[in-house]
MARNUBA-789976 format. One record per residue (C-alpha): residue number from 1; chain; x, y, z; residue in three letters. Coordinates in pm, 1 decimal. Example, Ala and Ser with C-alpha at 12.3 -4.5 7.8 and 13.67 -1.06 7.14 Angstrom:
BEGIN
(pt 1 'A' (1230.0 -450.0 780.0) 'ala')
(pt 2 'A' (1367.0 -106.0 714.0) 'ser')
***
This chain:
BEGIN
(pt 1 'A' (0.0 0.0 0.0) 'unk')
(pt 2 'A' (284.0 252.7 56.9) 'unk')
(pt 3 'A' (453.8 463.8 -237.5) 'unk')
(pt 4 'A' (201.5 447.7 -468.1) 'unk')
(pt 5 'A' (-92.8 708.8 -520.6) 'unk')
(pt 6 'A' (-428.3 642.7 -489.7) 'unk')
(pt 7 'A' (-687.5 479.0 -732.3) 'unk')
(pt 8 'A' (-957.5 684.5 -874.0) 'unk')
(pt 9 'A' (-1194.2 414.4 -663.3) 'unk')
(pt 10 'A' (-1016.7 486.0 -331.7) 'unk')
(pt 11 'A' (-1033.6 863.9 -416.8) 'unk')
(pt 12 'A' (-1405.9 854.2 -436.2) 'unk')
(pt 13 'A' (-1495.9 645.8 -115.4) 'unk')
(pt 14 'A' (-1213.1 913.8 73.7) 'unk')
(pt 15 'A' (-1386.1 1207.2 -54.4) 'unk')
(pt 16 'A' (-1736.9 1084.7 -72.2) 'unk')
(pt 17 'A' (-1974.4 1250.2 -217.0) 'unk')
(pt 18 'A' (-1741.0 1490.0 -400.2) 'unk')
(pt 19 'A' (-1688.3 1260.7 -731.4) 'unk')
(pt 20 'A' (-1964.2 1052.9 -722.1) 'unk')
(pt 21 'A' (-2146.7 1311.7 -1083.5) 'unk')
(pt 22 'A' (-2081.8 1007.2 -1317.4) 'unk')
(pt 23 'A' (-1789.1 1260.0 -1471.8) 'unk')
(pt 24 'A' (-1605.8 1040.0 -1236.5) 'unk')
(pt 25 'A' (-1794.0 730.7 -1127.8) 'unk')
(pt 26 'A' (-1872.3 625.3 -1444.0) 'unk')
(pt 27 'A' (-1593.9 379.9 -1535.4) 'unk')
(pt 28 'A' (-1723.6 375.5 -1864.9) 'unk')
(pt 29 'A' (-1613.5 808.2 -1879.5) 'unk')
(pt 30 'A' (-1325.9 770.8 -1666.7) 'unk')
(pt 31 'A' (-1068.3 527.0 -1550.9) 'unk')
(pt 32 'A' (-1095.8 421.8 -1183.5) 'unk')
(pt 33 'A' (-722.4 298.1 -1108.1) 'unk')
(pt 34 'A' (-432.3 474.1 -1064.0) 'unk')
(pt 35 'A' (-443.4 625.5 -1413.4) 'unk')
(pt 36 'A' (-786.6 789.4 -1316.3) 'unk')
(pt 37 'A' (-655.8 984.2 -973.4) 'unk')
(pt 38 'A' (-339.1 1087.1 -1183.3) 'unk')
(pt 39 'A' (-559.6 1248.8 -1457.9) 'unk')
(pt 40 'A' (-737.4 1451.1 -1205.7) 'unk')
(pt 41 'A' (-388.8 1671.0 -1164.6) 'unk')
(pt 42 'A' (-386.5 1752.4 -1545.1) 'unk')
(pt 43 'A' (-746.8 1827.3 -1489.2) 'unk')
(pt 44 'A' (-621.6 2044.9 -1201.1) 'unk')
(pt 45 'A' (-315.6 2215.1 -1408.2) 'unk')
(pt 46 'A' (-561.6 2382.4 -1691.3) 'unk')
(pt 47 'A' (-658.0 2697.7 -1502.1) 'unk')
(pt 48 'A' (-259.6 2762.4 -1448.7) 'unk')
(pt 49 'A' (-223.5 2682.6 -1829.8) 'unk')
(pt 50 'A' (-485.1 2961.1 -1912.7) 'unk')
(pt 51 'A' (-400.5 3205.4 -1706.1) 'unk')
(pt 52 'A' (-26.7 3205.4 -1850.8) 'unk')
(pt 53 'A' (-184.1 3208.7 -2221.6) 'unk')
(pt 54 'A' (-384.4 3488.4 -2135.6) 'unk')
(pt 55 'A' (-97.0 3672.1 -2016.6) 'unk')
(pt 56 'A' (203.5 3578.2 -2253.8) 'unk')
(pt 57 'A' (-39.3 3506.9 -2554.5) 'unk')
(pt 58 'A' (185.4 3139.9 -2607.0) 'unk')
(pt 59 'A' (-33.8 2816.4 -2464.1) 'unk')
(pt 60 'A' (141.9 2614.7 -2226.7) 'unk')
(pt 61 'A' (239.2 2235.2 -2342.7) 'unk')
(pt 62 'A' (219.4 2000.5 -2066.8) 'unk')
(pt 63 'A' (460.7 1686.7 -2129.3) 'unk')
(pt 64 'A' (518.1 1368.5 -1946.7) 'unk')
(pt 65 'A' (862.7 1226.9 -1921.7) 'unk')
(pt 66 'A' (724.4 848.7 -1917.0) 'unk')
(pt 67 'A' (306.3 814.8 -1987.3) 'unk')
(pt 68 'A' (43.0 588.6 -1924.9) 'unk')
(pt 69 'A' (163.6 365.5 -2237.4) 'unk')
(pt 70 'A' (523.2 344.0 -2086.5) 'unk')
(pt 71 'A' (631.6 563.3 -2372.0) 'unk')
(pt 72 'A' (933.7 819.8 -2262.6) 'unk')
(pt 73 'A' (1010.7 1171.1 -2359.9) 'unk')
(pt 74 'A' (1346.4 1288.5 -2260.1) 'unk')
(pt 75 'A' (1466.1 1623.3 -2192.5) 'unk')
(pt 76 'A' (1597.8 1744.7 -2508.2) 'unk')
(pt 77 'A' (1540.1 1994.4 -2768.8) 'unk')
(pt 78 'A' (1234.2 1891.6 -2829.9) 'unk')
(pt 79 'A' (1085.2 2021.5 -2531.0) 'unk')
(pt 80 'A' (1350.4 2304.9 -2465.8) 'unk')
(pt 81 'A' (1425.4 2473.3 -2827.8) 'unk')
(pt 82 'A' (1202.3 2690.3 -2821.0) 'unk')
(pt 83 'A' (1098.1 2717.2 -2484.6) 'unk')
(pt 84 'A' (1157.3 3016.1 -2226.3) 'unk')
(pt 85 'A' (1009.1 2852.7 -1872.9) 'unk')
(pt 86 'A' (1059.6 2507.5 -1772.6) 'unk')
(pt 87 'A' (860.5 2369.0 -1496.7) 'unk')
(pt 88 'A' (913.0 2026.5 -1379.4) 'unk')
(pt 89 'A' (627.0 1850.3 -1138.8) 'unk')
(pt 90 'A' (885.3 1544.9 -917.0) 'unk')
(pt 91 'A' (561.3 1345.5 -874.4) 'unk')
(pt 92 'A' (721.7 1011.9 -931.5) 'unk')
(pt 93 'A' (757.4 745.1 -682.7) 'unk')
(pt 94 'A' (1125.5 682.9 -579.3) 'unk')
(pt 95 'A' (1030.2 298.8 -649.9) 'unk')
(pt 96 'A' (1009.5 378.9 -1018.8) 'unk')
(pt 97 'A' (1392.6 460.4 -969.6) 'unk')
(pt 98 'A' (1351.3 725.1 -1240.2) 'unk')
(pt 99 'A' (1668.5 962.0 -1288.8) 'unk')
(pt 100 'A' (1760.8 1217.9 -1497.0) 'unk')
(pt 101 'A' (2036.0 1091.8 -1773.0) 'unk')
(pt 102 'A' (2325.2 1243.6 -1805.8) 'unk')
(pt 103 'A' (2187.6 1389.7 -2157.7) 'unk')
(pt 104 'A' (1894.6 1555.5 -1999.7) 'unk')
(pt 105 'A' (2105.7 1702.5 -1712.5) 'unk')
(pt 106 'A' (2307.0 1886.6 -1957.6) 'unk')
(pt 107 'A' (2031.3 1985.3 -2180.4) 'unk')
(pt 108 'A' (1861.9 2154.9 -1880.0) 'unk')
(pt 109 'A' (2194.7 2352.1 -1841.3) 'unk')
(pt 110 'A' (2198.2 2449.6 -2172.2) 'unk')
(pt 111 'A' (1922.1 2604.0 -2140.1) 'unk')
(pt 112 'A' (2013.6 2770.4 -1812.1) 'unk')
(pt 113 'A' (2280.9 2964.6 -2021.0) 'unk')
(pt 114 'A' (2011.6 3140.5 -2199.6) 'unk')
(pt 115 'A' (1946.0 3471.6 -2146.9) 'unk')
(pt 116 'A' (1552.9 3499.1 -1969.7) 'unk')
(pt 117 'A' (1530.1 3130.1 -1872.6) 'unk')
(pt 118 'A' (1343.8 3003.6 -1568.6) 'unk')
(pt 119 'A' (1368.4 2649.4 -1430.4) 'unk')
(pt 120 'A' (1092.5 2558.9 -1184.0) 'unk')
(pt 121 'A' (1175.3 2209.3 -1004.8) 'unk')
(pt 122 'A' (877.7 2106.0 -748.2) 'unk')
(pt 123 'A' (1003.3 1748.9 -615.6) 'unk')
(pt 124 'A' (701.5 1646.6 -404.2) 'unk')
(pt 125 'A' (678.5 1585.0 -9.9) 'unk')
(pt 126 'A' (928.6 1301.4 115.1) 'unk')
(pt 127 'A' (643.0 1144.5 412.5) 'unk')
(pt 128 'A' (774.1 795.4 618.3) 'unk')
(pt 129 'A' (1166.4 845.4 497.7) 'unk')
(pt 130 'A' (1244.9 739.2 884.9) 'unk')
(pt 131 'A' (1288.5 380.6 956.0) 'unk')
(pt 132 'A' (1123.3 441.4 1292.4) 'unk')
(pt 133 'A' (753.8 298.7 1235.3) 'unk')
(pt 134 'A' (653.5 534.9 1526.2) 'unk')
(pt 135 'A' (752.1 857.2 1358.3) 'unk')
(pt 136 'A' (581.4 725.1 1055.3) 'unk')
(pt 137 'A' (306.3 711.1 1225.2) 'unk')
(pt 138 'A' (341.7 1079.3 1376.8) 'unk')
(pt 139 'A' (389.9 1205.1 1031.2) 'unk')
(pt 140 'A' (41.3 1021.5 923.7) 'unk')
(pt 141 'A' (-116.3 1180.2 1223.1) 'unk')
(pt 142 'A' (8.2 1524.7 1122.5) 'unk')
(pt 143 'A' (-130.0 1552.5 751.8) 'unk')
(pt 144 'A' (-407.6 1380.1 820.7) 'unk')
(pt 145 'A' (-496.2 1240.8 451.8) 'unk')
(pt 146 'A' (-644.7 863.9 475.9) 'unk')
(pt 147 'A' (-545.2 849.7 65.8) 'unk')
(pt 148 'A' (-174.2 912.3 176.8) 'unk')
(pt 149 'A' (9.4 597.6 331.0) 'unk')
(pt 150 'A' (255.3 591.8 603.9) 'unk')
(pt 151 'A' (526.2 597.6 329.7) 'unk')
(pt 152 'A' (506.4 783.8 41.8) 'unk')
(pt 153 'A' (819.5 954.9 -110.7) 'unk')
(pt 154 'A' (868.2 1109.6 -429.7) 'unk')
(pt 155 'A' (1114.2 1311.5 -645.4) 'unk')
(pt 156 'A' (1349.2 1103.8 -755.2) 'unk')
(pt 157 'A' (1423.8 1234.7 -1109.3) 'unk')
(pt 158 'A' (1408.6 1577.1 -969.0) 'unk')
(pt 159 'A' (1649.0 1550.0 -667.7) 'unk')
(pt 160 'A' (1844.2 1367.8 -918.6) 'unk')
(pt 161 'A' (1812.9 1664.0 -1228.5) 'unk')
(pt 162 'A' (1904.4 1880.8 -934.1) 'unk')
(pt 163 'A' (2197.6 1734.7 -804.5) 'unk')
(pt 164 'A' (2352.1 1692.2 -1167.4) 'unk')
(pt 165 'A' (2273.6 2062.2 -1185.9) 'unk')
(pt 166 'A' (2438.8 2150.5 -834.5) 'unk')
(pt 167 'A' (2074.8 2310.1 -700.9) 'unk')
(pt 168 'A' (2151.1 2281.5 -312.5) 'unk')
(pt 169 'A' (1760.9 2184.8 -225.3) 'unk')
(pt 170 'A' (1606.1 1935.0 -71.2) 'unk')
(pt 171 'A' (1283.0 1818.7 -34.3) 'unk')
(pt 172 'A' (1208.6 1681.2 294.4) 'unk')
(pt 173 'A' (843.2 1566.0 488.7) 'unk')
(pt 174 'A' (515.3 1604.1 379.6) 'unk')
(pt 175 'A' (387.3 1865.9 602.8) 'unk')
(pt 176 'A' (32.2 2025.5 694.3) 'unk')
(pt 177 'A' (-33.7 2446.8 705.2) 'unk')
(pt 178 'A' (-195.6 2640.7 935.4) 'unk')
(pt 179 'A' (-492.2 2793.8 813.6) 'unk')
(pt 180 'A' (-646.3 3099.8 925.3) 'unk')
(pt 181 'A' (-880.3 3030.0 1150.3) 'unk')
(pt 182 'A' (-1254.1 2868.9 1087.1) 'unk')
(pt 183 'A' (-1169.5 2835.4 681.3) 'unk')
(pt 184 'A' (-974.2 2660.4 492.7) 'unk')
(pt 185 'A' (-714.8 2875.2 412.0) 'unk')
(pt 186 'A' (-363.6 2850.4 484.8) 'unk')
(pt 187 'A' (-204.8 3059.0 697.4) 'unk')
(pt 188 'A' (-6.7 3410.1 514.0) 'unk')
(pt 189 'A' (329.3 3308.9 386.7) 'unk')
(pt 190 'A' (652.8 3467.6 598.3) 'unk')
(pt 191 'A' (778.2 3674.6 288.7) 'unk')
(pt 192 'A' (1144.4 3784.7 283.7) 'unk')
(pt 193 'A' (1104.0 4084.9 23.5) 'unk')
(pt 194 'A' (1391.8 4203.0 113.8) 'unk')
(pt 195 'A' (1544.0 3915.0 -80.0) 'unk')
(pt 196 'A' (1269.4 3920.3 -329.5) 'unk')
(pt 197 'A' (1426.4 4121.9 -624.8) 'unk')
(pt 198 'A' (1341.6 4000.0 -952.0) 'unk')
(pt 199 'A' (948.8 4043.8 -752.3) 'unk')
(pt 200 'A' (851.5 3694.7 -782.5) 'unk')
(pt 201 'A' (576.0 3721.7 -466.0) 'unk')
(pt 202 'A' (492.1 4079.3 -539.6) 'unk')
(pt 203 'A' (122.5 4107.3 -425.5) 'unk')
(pt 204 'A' (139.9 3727.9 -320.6) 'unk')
(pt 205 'A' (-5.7 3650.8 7.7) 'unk')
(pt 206 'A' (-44.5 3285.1 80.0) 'unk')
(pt 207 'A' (-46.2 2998.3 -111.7) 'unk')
(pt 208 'A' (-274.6 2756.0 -146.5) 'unk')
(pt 209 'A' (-397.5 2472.5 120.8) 'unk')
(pt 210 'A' (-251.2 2102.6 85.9) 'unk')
(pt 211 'A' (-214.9 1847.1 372.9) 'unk')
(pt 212 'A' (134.0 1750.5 337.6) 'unk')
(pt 213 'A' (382.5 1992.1 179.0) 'unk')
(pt 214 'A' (744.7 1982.3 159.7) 'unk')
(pt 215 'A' (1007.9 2189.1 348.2) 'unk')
(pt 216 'A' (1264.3 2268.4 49.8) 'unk')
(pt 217 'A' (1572.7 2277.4 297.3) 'unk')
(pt 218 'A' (1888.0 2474.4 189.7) 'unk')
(pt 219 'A' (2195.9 2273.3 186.7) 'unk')
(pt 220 'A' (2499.7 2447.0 361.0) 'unk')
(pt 221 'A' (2649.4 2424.0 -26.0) 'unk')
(pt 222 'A' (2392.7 2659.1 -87.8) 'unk')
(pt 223 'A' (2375.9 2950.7 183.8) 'unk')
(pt 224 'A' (2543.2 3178.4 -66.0) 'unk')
(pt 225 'A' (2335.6 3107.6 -396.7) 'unk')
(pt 226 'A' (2030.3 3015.1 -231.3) 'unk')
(pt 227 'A' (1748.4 3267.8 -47.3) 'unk')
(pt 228 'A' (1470.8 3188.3 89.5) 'unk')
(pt 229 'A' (1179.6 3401.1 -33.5) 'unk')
(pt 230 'A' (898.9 3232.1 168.7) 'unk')
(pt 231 'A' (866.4 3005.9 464.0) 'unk')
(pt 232 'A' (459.6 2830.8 526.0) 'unk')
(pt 233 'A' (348.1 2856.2 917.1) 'unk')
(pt 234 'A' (307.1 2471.8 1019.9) 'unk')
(pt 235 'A' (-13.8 2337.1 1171.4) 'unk')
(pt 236 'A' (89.9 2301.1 1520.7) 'unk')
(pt 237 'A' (-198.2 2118.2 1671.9) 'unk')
(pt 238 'A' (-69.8 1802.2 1578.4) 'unk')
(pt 239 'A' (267.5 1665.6 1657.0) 'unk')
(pt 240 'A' (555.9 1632.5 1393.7) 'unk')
(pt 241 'A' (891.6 1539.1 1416.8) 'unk')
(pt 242 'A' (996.8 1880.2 1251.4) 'unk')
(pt 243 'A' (784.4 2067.2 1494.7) 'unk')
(pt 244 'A' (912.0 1884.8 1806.0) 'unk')
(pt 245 'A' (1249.5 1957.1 1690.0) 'unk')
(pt 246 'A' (1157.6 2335.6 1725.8) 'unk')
(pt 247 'A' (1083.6 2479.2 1333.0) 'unk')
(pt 248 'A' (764.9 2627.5 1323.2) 'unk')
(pt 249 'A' (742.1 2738.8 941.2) 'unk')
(pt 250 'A' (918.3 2518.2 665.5) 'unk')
(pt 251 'A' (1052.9 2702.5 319.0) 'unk')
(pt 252 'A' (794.1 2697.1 -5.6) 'unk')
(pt 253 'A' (980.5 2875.3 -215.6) 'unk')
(pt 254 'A' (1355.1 2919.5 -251.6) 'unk')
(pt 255 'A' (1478.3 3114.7 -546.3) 'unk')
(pt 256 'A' (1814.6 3112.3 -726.6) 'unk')
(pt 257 'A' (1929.9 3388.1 -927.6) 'unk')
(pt 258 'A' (2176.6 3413.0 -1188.9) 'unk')
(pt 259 'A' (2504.6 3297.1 -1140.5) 'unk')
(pt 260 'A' (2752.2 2997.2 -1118.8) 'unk')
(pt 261 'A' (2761.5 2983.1 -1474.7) 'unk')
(pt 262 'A' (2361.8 3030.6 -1521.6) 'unk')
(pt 263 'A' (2193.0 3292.0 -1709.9) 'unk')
(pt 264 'A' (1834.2 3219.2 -1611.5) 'unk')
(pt 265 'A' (1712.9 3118.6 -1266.3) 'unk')
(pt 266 'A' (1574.8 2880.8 -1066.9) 'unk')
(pt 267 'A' (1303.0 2865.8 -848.3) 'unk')
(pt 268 'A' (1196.6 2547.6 -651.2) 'unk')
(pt 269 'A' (794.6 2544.7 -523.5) 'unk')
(pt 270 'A' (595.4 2285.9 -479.3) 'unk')
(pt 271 'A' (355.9 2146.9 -777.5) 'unk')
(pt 272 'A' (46.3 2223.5 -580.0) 'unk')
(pt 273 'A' (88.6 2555.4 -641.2) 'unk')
(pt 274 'A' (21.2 2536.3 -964.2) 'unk')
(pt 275 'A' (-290.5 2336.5 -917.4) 'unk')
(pt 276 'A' (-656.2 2396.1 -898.8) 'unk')
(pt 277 'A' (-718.2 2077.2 -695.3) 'unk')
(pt 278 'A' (-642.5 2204.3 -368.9) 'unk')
(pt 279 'A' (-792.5 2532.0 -389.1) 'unk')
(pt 280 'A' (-673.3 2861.8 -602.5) 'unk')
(pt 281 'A' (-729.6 3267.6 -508.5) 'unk')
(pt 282 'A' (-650.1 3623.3 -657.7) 'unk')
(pt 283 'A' (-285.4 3558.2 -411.6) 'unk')
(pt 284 'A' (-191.2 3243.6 -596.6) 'unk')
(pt 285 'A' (-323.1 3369.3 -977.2) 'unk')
(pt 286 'A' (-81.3 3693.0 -853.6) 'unk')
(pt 287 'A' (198.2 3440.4 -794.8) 'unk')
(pt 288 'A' (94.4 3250.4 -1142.3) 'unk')
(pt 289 'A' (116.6 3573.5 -1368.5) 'unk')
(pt 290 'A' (410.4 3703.7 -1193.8) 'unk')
(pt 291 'A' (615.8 3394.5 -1304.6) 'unk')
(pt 292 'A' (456.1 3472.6 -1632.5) 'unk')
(pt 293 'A' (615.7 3873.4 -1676.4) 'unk')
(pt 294 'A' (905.4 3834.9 -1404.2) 'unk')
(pt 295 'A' (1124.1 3838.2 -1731.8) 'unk')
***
């Protein structure tokens, strides 16, 4: 049961009644396995996708790197000749032992030497990495989503694209907001505009609300290259090993600007953020369209 998502049948007993419209049901309209929960992200990824063709006037191409058929589309030219931003979603298992070739790793820094680039990596939360079954357990307490197992890490080809691209981030837990009181809505983002130069979280007040979102830690490597442009207040009701340790926010967005040899920049945010599945407002669209002009 652990490390794998959800099927679209487990979805819908989970979140009863909210896909029971034969839209979803329906196994005749749409797939109930695994293939049917994963579809419901590209579902989720339109309004992002509209927004930023509405802005730039260029539609957004969404690619997968291995699909449904097994079929795999490598980082190359193809995808990167004649592109400008680069967002990659880490929302593969690590038991799929995906990594990025050596080929793709340069590609991607090829096209970091281009004037106006912008890489955005989001490798997904990291929940159960402890061998201790009792902080697994804590952790499953903490989000508090019965579709998410006591184990479920992701982010494999991501960590692995960032590594061979020396991006001092990690993704680590799977951690829940706080949200303002009696909504749904997380909590305001800490936002270090003082940092914030190129304006990335101009008019950008929170983010939105997911149960179990990564802290992007900053590798000592990185203390120089890396800045922290906004840290998420953690739901502090229920226990966490990161909590009892003494952190009380974890970073959601960490930005790198030129430099090192790169002529674009990096940013690394969760994929969430650029989903309509958990929620969007005027603060995240903000965040949306300022990736879209930042350049």
């Amino acid at each position: 049961m652990d490390n794998r998502f959800s099927t679209m049948v487990e979805v819908r007993r989970v979140l009863w009644p909210a896909y029971e419209s034969p839209q979803w049901s329906d196994a005749r309209r749409f797939q109930q396995g695994i293939a049917g929960s994963l579809e419901l992200f590209f579902w989720a990824w339109v309004k992002f996708q509209q927004v930023i063709e509405e802005v730039t006037g260029n539609k957004v191409p969404m690619f997968q790197r291995v699909d449904q058929a097994g079929f795999s589309l490598p980082l190359d030219e193809r995808v990167l000749g004649d592109a400008d931003t680069l967002l990659i979603f880490g929302l593969d298992h690590d038991v799929t032992e995906q990594v990025a070739a050596p080929e793709e790793i340069e590609a991607v820094r090829a096209f970091l030497q281009r004037e106006g680039t912008c890489l955005v990596l989001g490798p997904h939360h990291d929940v159960g990495h402890s061998t201790d079954l009792d902080e697994r357990a804590q952790e499953y307490a903490h989000h508090g989503d019965a579709l998410v197992p006591r184990q479920q890490r992701f982010g494999s080809y991501a960590r692995s694209l960032m590594k061979g691209l020396g991006i001092p981030v990690e993704n680590r837990w799977g951690l829940r907001p706080a949200v303002v009181a009696g909504t749904n809505r997380s909590a305001p983002l800490t936002v270090m505009s003082d940092l914030d130069t190129r304006g990335w979280l101009t008019g950008v007040q929170n983010f939105n609300f997911h149960l179990h979102l990564p802290h992007y830690a900053v590798t000592p490597e990185g203390s120089r290259s890396a800045r922290v442009l906004a840290k998420q207040p953690i739901d502090r009701t229920r226990p966490h090993p990161f909590t009892n340790a003494g952190n009380t926010e974890f970073n959601a967005l960490v930005w790198m600007p030129p430099g090192d040899g790169r002529a674009g920049d990096v940013l690394v945010a969760d994929s969430t953020i650029f989903s309509t599945l958990f929620g969007a407002d005027e603060s995240l669209v903000r965040f949306w369209k300022n990736l879209a002009t930042a350049h």
